[in-house]
Structures are given as structure tokens and as C-alpha cells.
mmCIF file of the N, C-alpha and C atoms, coordinates in Angstrom:
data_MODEL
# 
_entry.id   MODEL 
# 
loop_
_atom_site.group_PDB 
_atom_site.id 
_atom_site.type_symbol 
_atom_site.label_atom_id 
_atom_site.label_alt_id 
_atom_site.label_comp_id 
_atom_site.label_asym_id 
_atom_site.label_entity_id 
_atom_site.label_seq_id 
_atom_site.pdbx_PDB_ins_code 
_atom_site.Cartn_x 
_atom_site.Cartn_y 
_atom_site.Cartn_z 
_atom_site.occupancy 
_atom_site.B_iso_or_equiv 
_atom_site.pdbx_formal_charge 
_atom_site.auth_seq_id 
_atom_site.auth_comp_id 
_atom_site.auth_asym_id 
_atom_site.auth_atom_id 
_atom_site.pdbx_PDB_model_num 
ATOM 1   N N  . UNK A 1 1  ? 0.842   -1.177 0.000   1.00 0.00 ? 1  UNK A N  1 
ATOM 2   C CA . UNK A 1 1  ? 0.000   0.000  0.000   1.00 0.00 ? 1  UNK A CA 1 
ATOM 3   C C  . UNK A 1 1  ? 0.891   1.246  0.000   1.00 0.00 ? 1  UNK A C  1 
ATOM 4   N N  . UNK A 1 2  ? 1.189   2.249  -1.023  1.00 0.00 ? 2  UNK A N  1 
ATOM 5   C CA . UNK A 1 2  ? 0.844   3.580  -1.113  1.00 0.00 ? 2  UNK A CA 1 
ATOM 6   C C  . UNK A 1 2  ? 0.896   3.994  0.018   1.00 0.00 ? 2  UNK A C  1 
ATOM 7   N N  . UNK A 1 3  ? 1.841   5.251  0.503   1.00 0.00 ? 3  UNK A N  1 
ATOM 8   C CA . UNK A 1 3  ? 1.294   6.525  1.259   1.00 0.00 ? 3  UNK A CA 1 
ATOM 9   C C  . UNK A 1 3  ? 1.147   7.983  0.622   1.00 0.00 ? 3  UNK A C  1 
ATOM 10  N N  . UNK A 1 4  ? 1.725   7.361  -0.611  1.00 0.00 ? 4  UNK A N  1 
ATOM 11  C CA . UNK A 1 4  ? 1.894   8.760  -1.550  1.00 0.00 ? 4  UNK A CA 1 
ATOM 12  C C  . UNK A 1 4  ? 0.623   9.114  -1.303  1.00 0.00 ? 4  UNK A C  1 
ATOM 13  N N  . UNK A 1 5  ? 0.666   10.278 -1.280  1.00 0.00 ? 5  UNK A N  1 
ATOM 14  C CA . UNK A 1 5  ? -0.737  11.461 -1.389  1.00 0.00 ? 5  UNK A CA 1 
ATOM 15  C C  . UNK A 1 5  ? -1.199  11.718 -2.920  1.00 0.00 ? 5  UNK A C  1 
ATOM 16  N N  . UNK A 1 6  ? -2.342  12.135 -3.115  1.00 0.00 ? 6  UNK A N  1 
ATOM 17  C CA . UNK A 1 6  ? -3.272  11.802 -4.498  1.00 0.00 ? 6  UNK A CA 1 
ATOM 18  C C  . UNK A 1 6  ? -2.789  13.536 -4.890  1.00 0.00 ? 6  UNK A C  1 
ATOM 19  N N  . UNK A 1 7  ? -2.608  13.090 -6.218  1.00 0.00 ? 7  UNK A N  1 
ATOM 20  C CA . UNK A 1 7  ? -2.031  14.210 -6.996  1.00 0.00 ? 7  UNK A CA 1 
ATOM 21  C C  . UNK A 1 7  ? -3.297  15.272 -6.981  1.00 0.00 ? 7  UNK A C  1 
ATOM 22  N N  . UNK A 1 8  ? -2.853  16.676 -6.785  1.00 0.00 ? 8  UNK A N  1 
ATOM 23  C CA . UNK A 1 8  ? -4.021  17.850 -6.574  1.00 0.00 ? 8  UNK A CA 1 
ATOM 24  C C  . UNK A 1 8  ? -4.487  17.837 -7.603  1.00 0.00 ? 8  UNK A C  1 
ATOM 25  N N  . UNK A 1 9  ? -5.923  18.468 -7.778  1.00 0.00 ? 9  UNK A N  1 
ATOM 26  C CA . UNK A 1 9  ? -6.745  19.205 -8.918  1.00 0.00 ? 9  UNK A CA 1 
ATOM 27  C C  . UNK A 1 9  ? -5.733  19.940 -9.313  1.00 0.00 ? 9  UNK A C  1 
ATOM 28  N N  . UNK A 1 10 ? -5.865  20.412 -11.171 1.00 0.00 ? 10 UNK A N  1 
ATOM 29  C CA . UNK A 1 10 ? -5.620  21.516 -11.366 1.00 0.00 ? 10 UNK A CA 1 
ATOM 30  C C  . UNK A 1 10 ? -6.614  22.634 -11.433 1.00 0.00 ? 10 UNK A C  1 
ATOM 31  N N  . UNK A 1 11 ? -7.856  22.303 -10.513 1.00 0.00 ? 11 UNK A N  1 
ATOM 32  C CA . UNK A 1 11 ? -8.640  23.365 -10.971 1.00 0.00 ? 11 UNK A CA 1 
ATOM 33  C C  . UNK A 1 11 ? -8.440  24.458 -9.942  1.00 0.00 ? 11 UNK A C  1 
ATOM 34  N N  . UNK A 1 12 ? -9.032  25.673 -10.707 1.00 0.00 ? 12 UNK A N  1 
ATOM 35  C CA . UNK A 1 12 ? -8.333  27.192 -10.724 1.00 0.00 ? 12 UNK A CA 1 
ATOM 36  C C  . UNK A 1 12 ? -9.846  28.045 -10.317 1.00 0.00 ? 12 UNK A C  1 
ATOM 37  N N  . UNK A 1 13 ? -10.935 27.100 -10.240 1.00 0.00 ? 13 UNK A N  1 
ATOM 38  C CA . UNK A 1 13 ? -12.353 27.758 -9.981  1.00 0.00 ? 13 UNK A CA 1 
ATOM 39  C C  . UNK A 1 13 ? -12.789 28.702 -10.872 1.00 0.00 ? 13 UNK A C  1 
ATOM 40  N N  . UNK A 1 14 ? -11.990 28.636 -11.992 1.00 0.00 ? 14 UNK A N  1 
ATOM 41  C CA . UNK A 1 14 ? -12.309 29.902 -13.529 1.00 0.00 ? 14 UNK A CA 1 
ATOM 42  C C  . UNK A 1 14 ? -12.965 28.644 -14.324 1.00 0.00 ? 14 UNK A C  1 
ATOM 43  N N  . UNK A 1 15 ? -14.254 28.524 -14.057 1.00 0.00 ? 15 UNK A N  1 
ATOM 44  C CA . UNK A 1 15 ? -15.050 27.159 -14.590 1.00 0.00 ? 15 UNK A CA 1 
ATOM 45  C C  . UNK A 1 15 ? -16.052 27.369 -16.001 1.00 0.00 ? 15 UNK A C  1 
ATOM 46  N N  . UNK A 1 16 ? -15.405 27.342 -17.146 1.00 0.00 ? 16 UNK A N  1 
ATOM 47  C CA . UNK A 1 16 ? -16.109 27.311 -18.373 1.00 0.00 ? 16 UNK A CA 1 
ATOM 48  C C  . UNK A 1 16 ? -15.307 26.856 -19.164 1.00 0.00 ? 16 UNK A C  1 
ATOM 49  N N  . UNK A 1 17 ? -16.233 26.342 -20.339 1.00 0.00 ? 17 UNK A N  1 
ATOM 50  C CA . UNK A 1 17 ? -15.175 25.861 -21.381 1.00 0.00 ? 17 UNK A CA 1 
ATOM 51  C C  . UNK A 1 17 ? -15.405 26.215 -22.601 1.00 0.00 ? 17 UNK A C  1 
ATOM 52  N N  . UNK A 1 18 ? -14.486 25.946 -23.470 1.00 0.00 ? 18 UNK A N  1 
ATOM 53  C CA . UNK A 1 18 ? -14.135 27.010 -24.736 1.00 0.00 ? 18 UNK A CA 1 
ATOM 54  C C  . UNK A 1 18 ? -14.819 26.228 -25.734 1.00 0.00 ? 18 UNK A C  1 
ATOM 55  N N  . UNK A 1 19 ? -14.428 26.736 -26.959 1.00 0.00 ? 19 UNK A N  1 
ATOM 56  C CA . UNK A 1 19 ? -15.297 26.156 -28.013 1.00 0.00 ? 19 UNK A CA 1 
ATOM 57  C C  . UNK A 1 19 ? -14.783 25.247 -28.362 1.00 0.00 ? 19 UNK A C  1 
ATOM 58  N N  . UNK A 1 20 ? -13.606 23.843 -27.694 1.00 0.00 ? 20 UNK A N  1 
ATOM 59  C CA . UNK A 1 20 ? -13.669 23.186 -27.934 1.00 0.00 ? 20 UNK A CA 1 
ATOM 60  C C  . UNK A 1 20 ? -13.853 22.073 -26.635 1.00 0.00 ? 20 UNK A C  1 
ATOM 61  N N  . UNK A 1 21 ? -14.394 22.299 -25.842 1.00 0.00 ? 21 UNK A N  1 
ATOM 62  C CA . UNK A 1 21 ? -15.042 22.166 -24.904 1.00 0.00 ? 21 UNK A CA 1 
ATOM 63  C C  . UNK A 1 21 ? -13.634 21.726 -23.839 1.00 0.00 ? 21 UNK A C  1 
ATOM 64  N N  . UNK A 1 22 ? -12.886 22.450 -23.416 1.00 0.00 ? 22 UNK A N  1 
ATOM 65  C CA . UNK A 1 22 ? -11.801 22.376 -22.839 1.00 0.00 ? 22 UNK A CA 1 
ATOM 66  C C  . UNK A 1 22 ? -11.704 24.014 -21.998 1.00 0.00 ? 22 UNK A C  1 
ATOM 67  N N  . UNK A 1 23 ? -11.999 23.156 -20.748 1.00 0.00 ? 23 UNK A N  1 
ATOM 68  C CA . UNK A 1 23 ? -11.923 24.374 -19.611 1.00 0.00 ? 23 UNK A CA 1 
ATOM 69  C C  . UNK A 1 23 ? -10.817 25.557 -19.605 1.00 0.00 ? 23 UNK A C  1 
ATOM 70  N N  . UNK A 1 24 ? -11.498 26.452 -19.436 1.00 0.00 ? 24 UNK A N  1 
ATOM 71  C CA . UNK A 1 24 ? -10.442 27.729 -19.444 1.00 0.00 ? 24 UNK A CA 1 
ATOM 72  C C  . UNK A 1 24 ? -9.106  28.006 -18.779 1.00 0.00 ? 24 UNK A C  1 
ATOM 73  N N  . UNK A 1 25 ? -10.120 27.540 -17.139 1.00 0.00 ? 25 UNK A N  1 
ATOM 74  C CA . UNK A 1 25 ? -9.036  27.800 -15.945 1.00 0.00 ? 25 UNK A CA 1 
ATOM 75  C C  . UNK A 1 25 ? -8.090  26.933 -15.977 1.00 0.00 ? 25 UNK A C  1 
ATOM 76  N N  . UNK A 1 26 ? -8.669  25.325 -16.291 1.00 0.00 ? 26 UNK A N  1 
ATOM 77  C CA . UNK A 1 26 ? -7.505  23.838 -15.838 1.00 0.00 ? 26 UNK A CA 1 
ATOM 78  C C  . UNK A 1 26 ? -6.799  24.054 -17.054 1.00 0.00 ? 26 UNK A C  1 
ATOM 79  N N  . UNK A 1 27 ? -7.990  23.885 -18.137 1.00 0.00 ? 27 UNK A N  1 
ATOM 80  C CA . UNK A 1 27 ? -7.252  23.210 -19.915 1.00 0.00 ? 27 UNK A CA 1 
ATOM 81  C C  . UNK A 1 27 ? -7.814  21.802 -19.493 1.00 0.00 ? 27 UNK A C  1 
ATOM 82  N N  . UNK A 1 28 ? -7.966  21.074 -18.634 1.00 0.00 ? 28 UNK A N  1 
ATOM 83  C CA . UNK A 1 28 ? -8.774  19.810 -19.263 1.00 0.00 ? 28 UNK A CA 1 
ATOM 84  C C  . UNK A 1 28 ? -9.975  19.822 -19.538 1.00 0.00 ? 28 UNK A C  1 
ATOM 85  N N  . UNK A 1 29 ? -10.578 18.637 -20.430 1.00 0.00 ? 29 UNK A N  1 
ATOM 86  C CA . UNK A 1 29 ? -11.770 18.491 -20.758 1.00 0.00 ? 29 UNK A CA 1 
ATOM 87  C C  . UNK A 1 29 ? -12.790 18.008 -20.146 1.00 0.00 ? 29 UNK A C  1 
ATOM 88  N N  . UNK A 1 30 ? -13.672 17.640 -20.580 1.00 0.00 ? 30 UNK A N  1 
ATOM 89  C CA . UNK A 1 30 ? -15.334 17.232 -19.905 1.00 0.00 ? 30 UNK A CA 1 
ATOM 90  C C  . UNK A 1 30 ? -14.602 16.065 -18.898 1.00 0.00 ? 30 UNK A C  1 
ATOM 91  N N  . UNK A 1 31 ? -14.274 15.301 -19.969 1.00 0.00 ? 31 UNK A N  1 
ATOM 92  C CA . UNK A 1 31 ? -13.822 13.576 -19.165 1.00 0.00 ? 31 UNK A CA 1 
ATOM 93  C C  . UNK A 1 31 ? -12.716 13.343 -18.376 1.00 0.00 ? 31 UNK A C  1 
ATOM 94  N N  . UNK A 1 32 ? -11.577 14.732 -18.280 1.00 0.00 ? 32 UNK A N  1 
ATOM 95  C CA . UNK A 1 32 ? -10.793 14.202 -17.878 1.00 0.00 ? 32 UNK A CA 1 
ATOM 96  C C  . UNK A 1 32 ? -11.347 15.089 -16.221 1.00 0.00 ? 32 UNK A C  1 
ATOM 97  N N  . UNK A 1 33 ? -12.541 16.106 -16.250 1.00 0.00 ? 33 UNK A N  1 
ATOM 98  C CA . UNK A 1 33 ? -12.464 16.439 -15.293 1.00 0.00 ? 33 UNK A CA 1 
ATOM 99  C C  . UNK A 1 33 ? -13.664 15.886 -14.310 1.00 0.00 ? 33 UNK A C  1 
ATOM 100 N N  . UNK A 1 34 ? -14.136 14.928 -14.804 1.00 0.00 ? 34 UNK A N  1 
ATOM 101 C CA . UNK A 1 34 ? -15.535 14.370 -14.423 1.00 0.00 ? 34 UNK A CA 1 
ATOM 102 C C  . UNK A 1 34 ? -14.651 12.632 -14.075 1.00 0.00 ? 34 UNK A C  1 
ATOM 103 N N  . UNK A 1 35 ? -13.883 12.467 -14.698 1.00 0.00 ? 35 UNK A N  1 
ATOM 104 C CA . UNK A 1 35 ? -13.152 11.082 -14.311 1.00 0.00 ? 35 UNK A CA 1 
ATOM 105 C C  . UNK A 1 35 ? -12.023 11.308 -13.266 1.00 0.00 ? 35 UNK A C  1 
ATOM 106 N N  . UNK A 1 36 ? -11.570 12.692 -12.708 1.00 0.00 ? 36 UNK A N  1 
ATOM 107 C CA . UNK A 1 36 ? -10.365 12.767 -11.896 1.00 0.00 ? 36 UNK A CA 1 
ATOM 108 C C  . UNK A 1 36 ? -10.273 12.003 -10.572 1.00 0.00 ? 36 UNK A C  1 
ATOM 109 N N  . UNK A 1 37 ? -11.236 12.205 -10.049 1.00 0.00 ? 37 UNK A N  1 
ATOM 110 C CA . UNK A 1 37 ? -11.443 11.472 -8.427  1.00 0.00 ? 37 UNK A CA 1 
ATOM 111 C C  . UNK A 1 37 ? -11.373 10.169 -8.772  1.00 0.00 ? 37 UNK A C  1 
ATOM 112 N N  . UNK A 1 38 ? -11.392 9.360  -9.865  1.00 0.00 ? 38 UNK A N  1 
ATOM 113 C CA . UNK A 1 38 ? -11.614 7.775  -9.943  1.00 0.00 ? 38 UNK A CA 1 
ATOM 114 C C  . UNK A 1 38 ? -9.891  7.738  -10.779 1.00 0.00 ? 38 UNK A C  1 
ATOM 115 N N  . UNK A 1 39 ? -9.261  8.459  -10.151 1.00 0.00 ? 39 UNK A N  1 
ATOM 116 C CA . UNK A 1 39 ? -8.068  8.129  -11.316 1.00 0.00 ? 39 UNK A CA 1 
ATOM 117 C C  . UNK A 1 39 ? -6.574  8.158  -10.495 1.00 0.00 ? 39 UNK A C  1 
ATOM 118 N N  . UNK A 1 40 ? -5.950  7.674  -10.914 1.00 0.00 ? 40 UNK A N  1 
ATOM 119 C CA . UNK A 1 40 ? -4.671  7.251  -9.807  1.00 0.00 ? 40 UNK A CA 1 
ATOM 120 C C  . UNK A 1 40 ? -3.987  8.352  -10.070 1.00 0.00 ? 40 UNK A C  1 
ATOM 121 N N  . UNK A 1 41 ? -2.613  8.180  -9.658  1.00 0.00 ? 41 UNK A N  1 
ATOM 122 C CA . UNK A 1 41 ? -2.070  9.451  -9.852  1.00 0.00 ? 41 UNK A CA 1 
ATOM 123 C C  . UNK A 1 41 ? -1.451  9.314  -10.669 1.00 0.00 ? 41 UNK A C  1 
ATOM 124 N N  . UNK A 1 42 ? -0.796  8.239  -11.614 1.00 0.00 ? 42 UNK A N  1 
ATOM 125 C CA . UNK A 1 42 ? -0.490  8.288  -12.871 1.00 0.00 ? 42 UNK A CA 1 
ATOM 126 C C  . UNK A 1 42 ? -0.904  8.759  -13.587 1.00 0.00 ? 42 UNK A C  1 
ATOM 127 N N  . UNK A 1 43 ? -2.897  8.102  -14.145 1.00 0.00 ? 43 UNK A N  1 
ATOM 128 C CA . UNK A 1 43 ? -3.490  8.612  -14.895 1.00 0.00 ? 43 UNK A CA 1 
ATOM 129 C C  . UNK A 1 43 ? -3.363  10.694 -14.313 1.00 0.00 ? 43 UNK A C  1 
ATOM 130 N N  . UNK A 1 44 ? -3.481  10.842 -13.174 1.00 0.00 ? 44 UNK A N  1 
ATOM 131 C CA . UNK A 1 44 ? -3.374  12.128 -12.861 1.00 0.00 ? 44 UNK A CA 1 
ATOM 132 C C  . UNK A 1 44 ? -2.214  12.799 -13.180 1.00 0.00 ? 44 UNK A C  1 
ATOM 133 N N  . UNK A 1 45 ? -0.912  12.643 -13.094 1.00 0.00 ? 45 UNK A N  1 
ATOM 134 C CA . UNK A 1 45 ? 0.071   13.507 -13.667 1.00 0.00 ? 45 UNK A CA 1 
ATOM 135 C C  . UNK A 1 45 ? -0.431  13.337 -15.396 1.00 0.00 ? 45 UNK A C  1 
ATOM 136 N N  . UNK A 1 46 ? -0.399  12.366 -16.295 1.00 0.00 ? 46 UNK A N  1 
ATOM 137 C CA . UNK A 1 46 ? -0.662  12.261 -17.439 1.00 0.00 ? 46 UNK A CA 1 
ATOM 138 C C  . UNK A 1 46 ? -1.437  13.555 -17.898 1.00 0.00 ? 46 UNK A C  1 
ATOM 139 N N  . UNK A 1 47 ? -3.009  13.661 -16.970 1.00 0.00 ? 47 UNK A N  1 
ATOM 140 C CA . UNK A 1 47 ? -4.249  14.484 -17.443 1.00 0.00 ? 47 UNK A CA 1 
ATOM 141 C C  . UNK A 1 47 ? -3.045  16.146 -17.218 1.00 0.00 ? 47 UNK A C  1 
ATOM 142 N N  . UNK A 1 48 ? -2.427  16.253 -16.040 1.00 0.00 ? 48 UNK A N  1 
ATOM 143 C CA . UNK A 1 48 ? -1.703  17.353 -16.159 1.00 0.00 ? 48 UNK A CA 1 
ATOM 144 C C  . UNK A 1 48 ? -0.538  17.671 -16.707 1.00 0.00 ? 48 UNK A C  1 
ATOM 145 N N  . UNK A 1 49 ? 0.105   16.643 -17.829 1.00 0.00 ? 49 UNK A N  1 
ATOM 146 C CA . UNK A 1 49 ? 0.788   17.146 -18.837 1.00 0.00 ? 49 UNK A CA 1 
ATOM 147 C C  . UNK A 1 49 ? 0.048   17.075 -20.163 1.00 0.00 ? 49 UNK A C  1 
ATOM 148 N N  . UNK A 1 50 ? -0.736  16.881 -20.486 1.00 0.00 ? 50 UNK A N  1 
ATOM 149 C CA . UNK A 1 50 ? -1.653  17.313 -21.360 1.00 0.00 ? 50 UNK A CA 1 
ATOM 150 C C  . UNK A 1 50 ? -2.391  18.716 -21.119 1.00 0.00 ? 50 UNK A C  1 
ATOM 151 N N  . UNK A 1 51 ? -2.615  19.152 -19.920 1.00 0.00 ? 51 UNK A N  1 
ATOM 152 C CA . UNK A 1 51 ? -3.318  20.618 -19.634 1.00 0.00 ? 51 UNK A CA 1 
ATOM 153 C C  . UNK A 1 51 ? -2.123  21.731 -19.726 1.00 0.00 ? 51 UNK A C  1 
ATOM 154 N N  . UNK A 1 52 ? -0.434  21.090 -19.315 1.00 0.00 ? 52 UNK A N  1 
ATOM 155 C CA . UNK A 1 52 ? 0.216   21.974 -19.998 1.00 0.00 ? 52 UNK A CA 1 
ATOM 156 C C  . UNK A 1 52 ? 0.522   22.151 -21.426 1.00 0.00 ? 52 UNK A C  1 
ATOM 157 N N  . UNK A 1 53 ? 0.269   21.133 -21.780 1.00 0.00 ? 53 UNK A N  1 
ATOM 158 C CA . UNK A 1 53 ? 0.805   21.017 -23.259 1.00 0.00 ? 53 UNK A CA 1 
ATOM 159 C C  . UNK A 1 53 ? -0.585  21.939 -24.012 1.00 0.00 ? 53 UNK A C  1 
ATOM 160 N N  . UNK A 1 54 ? -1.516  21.686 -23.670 1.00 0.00 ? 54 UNK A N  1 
ATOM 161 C CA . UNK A 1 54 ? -2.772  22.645 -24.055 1.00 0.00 ? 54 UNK A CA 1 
ATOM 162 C C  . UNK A 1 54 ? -2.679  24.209 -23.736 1.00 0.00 ? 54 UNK A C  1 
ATOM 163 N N  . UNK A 1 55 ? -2.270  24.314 -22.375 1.00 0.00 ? 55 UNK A N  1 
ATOM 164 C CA . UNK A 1 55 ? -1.963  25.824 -22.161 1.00 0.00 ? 55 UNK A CA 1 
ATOM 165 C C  . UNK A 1 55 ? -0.803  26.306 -23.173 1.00 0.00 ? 55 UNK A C  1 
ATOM 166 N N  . UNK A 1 56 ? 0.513   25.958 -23.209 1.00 0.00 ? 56 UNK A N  1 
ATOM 167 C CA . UNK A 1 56 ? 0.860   26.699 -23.703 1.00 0.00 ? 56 UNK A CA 1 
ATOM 168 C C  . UNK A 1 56 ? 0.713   26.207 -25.355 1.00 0.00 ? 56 UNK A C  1 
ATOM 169 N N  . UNK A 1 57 ? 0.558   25.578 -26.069 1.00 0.00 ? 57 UNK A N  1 
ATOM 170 C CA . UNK A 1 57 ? -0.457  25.637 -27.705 1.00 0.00 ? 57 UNK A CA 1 
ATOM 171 C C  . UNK A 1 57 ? -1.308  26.595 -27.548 1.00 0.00 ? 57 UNK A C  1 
ATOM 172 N N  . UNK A 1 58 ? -2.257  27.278 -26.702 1.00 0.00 ? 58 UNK A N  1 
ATOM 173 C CA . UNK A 1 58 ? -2.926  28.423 -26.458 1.00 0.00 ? 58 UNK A CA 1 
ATOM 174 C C  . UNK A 1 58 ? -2.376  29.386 -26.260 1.00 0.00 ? 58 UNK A C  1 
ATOM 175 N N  . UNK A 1 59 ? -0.722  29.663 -25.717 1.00 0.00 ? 59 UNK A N  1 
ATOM 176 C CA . UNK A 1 59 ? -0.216  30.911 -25.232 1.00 0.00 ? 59 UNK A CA 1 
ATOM 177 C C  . UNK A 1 59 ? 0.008   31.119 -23.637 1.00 0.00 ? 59 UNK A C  1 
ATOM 178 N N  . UNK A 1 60 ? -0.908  30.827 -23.397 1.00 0.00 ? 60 UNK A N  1 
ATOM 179 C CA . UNK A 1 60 ? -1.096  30.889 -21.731 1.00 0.00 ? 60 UNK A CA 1 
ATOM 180 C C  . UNK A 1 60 ? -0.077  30.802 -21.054 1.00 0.00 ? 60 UNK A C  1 
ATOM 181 N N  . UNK A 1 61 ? 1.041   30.005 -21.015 1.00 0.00 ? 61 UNK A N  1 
ATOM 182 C CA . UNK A 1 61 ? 1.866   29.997 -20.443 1.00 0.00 ? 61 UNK A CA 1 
ATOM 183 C C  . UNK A 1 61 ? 2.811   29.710 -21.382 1.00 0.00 ? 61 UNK A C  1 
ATOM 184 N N  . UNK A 1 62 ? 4.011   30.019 -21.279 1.00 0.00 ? 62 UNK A N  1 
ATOM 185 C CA . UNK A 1 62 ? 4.991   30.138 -22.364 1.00 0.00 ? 62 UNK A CA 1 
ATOM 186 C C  . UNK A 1 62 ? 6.172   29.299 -21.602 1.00 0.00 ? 62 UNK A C  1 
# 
């Protein structure tokens, strides 16, 4: 058994999503933010290098 602690939300409470239905504040999508609590922390770092890789393809962070 794990004591590692469960990787944080990236959510930012700036809650809408864009026209391609990918949240403003995180950068993840419908599923990855409706599936987070059921997801290890693998799948969880994964969902948050994809929300950087989305931010900055948007600019957001450089």
C-alpha cells in the first residue's frame, strides 16, 4: 500500500469551457475532469501534462 498522497486538482475555480469544450481555468476536458477522483495518480500527472501542453499551444503559459 501507497502513502503517496493523491495528486491535486488543477482546478483554478475559472469554470467554463471554450469552443472546444476544454476548460479555461484547468485546460482539461469534460472527461478528464468528471473522471479525476476515480483516477490514480499516474493517470493524474498524465491528465496534467496534457493541460500543460494545451496551455501553452494556447499561449497561456509560455
Amino acid at each position: 500500500m501507497s502513502d503517496e498522497r493523491p495528486v491535486a486538482s488543477p482546478c483554478v475555480h475559472v469554470c467554463a469551457l471554450d469552443e472546444e469544450d476544454i476548460c479555461i481555468g484547468c485546460q482539461r476536458n469534460v472527461a478528464e475532469i468528471t473522471c479525476w477522483s476515480r483516477m490514480d495518480n499516474q493517470e493524474r500527472r498524465e491528465v496534467l501534462q496534457r493541460c500543460h501542453q494545451r496551455a501553452v499551444s494556447k499561449g497561456i503559459i509560455l
